[in-house]
N, C-alpha and C positions, 0 to 999 in steps of 0.2 A: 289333658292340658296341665301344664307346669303350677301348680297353684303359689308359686311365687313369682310368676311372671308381672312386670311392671311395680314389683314391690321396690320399696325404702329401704334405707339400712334398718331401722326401728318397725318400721310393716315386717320385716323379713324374719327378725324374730317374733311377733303377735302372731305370725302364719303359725310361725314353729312349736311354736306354744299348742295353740289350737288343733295342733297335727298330733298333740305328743299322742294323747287315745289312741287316734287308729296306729299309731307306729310300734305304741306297747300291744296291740294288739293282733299283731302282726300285718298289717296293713299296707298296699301296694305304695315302695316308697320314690320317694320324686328323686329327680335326679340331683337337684341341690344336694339335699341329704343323702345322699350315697354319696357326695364330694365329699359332705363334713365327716360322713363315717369311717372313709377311707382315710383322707388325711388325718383326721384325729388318732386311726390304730397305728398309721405310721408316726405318727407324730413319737406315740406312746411307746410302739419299739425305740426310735430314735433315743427318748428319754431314759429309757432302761439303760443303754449300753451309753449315752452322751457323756454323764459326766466321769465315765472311766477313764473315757478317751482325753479326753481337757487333762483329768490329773494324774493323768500317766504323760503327758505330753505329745498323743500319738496322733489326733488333730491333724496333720499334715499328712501324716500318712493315710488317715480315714479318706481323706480329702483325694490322695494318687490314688486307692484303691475304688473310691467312688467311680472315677473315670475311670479307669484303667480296667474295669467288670465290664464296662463296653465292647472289649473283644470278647470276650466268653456270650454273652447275651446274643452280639452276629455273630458267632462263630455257630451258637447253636441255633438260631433263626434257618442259618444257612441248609445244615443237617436235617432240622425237624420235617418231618413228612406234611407237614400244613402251616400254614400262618397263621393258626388259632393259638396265639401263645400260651394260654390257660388251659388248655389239653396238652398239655405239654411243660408245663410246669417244672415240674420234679427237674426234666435234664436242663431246665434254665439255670433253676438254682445253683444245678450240680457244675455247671460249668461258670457260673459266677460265683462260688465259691473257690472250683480251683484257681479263676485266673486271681481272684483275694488271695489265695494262699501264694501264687506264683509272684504277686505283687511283694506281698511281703519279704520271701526266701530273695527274688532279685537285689531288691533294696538294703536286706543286712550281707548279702554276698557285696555288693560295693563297699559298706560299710566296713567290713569285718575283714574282708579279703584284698579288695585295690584301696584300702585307707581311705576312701574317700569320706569328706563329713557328710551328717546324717542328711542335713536337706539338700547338699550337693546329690546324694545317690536316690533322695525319695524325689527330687528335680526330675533327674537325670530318666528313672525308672516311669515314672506319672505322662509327661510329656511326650517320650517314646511310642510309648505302649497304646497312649491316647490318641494318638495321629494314628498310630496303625489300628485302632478302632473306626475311627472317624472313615478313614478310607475303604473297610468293611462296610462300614453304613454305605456310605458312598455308592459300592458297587451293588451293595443289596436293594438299593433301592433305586438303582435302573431296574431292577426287574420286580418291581411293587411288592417286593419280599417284606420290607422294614419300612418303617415310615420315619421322620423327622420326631415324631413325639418320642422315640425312647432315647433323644436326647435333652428338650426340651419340655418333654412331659405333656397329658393334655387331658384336662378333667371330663372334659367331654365325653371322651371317649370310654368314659369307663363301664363297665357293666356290675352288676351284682358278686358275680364269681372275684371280681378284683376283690370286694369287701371281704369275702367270707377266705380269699387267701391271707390279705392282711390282717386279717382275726385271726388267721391259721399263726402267721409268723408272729404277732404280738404275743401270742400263748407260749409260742417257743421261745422266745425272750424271755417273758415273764419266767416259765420255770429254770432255764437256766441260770438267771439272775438268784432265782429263790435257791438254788441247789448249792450255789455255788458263791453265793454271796461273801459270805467270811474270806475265802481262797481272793475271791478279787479284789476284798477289800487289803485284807497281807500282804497279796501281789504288786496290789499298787503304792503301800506305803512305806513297805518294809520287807525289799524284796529280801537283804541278807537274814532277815527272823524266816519268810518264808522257806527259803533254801533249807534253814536248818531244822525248821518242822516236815524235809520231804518236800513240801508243795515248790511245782517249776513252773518260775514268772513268763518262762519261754511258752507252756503250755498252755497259758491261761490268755497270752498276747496272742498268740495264733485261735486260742477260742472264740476272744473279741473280734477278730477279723472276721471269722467266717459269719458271727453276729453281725457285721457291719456287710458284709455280702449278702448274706437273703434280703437284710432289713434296705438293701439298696436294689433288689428284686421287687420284692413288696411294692416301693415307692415308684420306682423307675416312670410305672405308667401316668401316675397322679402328676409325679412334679420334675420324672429326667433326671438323667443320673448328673445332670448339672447342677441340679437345688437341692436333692437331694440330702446333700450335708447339711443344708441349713437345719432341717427338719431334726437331725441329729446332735449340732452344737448349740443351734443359737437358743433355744429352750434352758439346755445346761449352763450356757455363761450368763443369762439372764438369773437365772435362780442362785448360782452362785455371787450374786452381789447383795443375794437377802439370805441366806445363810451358808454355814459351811461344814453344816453337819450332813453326813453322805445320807442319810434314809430322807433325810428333809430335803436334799439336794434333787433328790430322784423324784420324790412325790412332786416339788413344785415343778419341776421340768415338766411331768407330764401336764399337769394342769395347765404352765402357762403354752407347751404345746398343743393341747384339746381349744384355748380358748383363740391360738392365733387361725385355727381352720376352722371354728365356727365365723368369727371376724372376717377371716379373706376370703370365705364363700358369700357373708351376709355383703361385704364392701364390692364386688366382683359384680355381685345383683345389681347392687344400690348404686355404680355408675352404669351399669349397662341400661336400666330402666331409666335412669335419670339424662343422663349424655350421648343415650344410647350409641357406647362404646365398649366394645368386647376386649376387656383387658384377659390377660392369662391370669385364673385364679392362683395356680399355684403360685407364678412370682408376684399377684398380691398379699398372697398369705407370709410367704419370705418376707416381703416387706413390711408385712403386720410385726411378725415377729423381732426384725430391725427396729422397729418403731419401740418397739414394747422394752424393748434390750435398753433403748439410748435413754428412753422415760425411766428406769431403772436405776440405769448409771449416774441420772442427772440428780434425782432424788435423792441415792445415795450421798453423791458429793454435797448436796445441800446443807443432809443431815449431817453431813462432817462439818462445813463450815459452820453449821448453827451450835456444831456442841461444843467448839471453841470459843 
C-alpha cells in the first residue's frame, strides 16, 4: 500500500520525513517518491544546461528541438524489436539526438542559406517536423506501439529503471558542465575572445543541443516532450531574478527545480486525497514552478519600488 495514500499537502511531507531511514537505507520506495526522484534529476539536468540556453538566447530553439525529438523517439519505437523502451534505450537517445542535431543544421540552413530570420526558420522547422511526429504517434498508436504519454508525459507510469536512467543522464550533464564549464561560459559571453583562444561557439551550441536531446529523453516519460522545457527554463529564469552570477545561477535553478517536484508530487496528493481529483502531476509541478517564477518577479519588483 502507498503510505501516502489519503495524505495532505503537510501529511505528505510528515510521511516523507519519517520514510527518510528506510529510504537511506535502501528501502522499498513508494511510488510518490520515484516521481520526486525522477522529476527532481530531470529537474537538475534541466538546471545544468537552462541558463546557457536563456543567455545565449537559444530558448526557442530548445523549445523546436523539444518537439521536433518526437520523430526520432517514433521513429525508433517503430524499429525497436519491443515496446520496452528502457531496453532499448541507448538507440532512443541515439535517434533523439540526431533528430536535435537535424533540428538545429535545418534551422541555421534557413537562416544562413534562404536569409530567412532566426524565429521565422526555428517556426518554420519546429511546426513541420512536429506534425510529422504527431502523425507518427498517430499511426504508432493504432497498433498499441506508443501511447499518448510520450507526449503528454504520465508519472504513473514510471518504474525504477526511469530513475536510475535519469540519474544516468544527470551525471552526464553534471560532467560535461564540469569539463567544459569555462568554454561555455566564453562561448556564451564572448564568442569573438572565444574564436581567438581556438574554442568554436558552433561546437559547444551543437554540444548544448545534444544536452538538451537526452535530457528531453530522460524527461519525455515523467512530464512529455511538451513540459518538458519548462523543467529546463522555468527554474533558470526564476533564479535569474535573484542573481546574475552564473555558478549562483545554476546552483539556485537546481534547487528551485528539486523544490517544484517535491511541491507538484506533495500538491498532486493533497487534491487527489482531498477532492479526490486526479490532476497530471507533471503539469502541477510546471505550474508549481509558474507559481514560484511570478512570486519571484513580484517580490523583485517590490524590492525596486521600496528602494526608491
Amino acid at each position: 500500500m502507498n503510505p501516502y495514500t489519503d495524505t495532505t499537502f503537510w501529511q505528505f511531507f510528515n510521511v516523507l520525513f519519517q520514510r527518510l531511514g528506510t529510504l537511506l537505507t535502501g528501502g522499498p520506495i513508494a511510488s510518490d517518491e520515484l516521481q520526486i526522484a525522477v522529476l527532481s534529476l530531470v529537474a537538475i539536468s534541466g538546471a545544468l544546461i537552462g541558463p546557457f540556453l536563456i543567455l545565449r538566447k537559444m530558448t526557442m530553439l530548445a523549445n523546436a528541438l523539444s518537439h521536433t525529438i518526437l520523430i526520432g523517439i517514433a521513429l525508433a519505437f517503430l524499429v525497436s524489436p519491443s515496446d520496452d523502451l528502457y531496453a532499448h534505450l541507448p538507440l532512443f537517445m541515439v535517434a533523439a539526438v540526431l533528430t536535435g542535431l537535424a533540428t538545429a543544421f535545418i534551422t541555421e540552413f534557413f537562416t544562413s542559406t534562404l536569409r530567412l530570420q532566426a524565429d521565422a526558420s526555428t517556426g518554420l522547422t519546429f511546426t513541420s517536423l512536429f506534425a510529422l511526429g504527431i502523425l507518427l504517434v498517430t499511426l504508432l498508436t493504432r497498433n498499441a506501439h506508443i501511447g499518448t504519454e510520450i507526449v503528454m508525459g504520465n508519472v504513473d507510469a514510471l518504474q525504477i529503471s526511469d530513475m536510475y536512467w535519469a540519474a544516468l543522464i544527470a551525471a552526464i550533464n553534471i560532467v560535461i558542465i564540469l569539463l567544459f564549464f569555462k568554454e561555455y561560459t566564453l562561448t556564451t559571453f564572448d564568442k569573438a575572445l572565444a574564436v581567438s583562444l581556438g574554442f568554436s561557439p558552433a561546437f559547444f551550441s551543437y554540444l548544448l543541443m545534444t544536452q538538451v536531446s537526452i535530457t528531453v529523453v530522460s524527461g519525455f516519460r515523467a512530464v512529455g516532450v511538451l513540459m518538458v522545457l519548462a523543467l529546463l527554463t522555468a527554474p533558470a529564469l526564476t533564479a535569474r531574478l535573484i542573481t546574475h552570477k552564473l555558478k549562483h545561477l545554476i546552483l539556485y535553478s537546481i534547487l528551485i527545480g528539486i523544490i517544484g517536484a517535491f511541491m507538484g508530487v506533495a500538491l498532486s496528493r493533497h487534491i487527489l486525497s482531498v477532492q479526490n481529483i486526479a490532476l497530471s502531476t507533471a503539469g502541477v509541478t510546471v505550474c508549481v514552478l509558474t507559481f514560484i517564477f511570478i512570486l519571484a518577479a513580484l517580490i523583485k519588483v517590490g524590492r525596486s519600488k521600496f528602494a526608491r
